[in-house]
N, C-alpha and C positions, 0 to 999 in steps of 0.2 A: 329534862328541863325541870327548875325548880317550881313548884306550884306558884309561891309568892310571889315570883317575877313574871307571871305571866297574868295573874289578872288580884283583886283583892277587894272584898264588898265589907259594909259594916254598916253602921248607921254615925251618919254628922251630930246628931246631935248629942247621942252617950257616948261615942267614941270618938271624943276631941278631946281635944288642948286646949280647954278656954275660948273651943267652938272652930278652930282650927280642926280638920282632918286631914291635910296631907299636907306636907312641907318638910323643912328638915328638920322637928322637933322628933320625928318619930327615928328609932334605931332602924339602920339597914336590914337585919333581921327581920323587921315589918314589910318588906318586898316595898309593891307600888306606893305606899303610903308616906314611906319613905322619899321625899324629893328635893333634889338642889335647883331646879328650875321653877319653881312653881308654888305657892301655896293658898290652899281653899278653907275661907271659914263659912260655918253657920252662922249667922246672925237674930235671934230670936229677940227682940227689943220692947218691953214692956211701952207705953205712953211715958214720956217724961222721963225715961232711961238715957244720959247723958256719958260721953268723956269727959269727966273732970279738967282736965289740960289739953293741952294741946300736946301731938308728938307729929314726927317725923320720922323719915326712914334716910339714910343716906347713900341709898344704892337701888332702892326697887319703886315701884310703882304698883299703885295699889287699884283697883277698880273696884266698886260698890254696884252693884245691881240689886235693884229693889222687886221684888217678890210682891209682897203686900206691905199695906199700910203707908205710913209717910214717913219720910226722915227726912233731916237737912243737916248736911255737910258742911263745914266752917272751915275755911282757908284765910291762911296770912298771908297774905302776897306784897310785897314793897312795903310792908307797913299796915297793911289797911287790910279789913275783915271783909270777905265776901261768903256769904251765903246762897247755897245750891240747894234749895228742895229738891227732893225725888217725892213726887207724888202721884205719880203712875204706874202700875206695874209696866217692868222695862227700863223705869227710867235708870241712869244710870250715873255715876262722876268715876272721873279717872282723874289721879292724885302723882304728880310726877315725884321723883325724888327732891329729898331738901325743902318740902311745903308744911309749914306745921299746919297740922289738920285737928278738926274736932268734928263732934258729930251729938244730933240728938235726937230721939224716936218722937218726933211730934204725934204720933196716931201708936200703938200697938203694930210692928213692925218685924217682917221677915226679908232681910238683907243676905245677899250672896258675895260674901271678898274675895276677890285674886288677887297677891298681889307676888310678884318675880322682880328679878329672882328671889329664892327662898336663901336668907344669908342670915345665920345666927347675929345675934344680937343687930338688924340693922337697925331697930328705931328705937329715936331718943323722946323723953319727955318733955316738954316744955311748960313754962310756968304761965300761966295766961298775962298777959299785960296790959 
């Protein structure tokens, strides 16, 4: 049995992709880190650390779990802005496909994403309006 496919440790935060560690950015050669179901980022969010735009994904769903600190998630839904604080460790939002989303670290902020499937290129930018 090949070592890679059976288990694989590192650290999230030096060993990502823009805070991404597992998903399909990583080559199959990487074993488990390597995945088309699934992707996990770190989230480390200074106070006042923002998305610029808004994006979307058009196939996955993405889930935020808040660790520490406060963020709040900004959705476009028929037109209209709704905003989600997370301001408890736990809290969480889940973002379906097709939602432009934004987000901004209101407090100093540690954020956990999932979001699947994992599918090259699925999200788009959006221009705020």
């Amino acid at each position: 049995m090949d070592l890679n496919s059976s288990f694989c440790i590192g650290n999230a935060i030096s060993g990502g992709k823009g805070g991404w560690f597992i998903g399909q950015f990583f080559p199959e050669q990487e074993g488990l880190q390597h995945q088309s179901a699934v992707e996990v980022k770190w989230g480390q969010h200074p106070k006042g650390e923002r998305r610029r735009c808004f994006a979307k994904t058009n196939a996955a769903t993405t889930i935020s779990v808040l660790i520490s600190g406060a963020f709040v998630m900004k959705l476009m839904i028929d037109g209209r802005l709704h905003e989600i604080e997370l301001s408890r460790p736990g809290d969480y939002a889940a973002v379906g496909p097709d939602v432009p989303h934004s987000w901004e670290a209101t407090e100093d902020c540690l954020v956990i994403s999932i979001r699947f499937p994992s599918i090259e290129a699925s999200q788009t930018e959006l221009p705020f309006s």
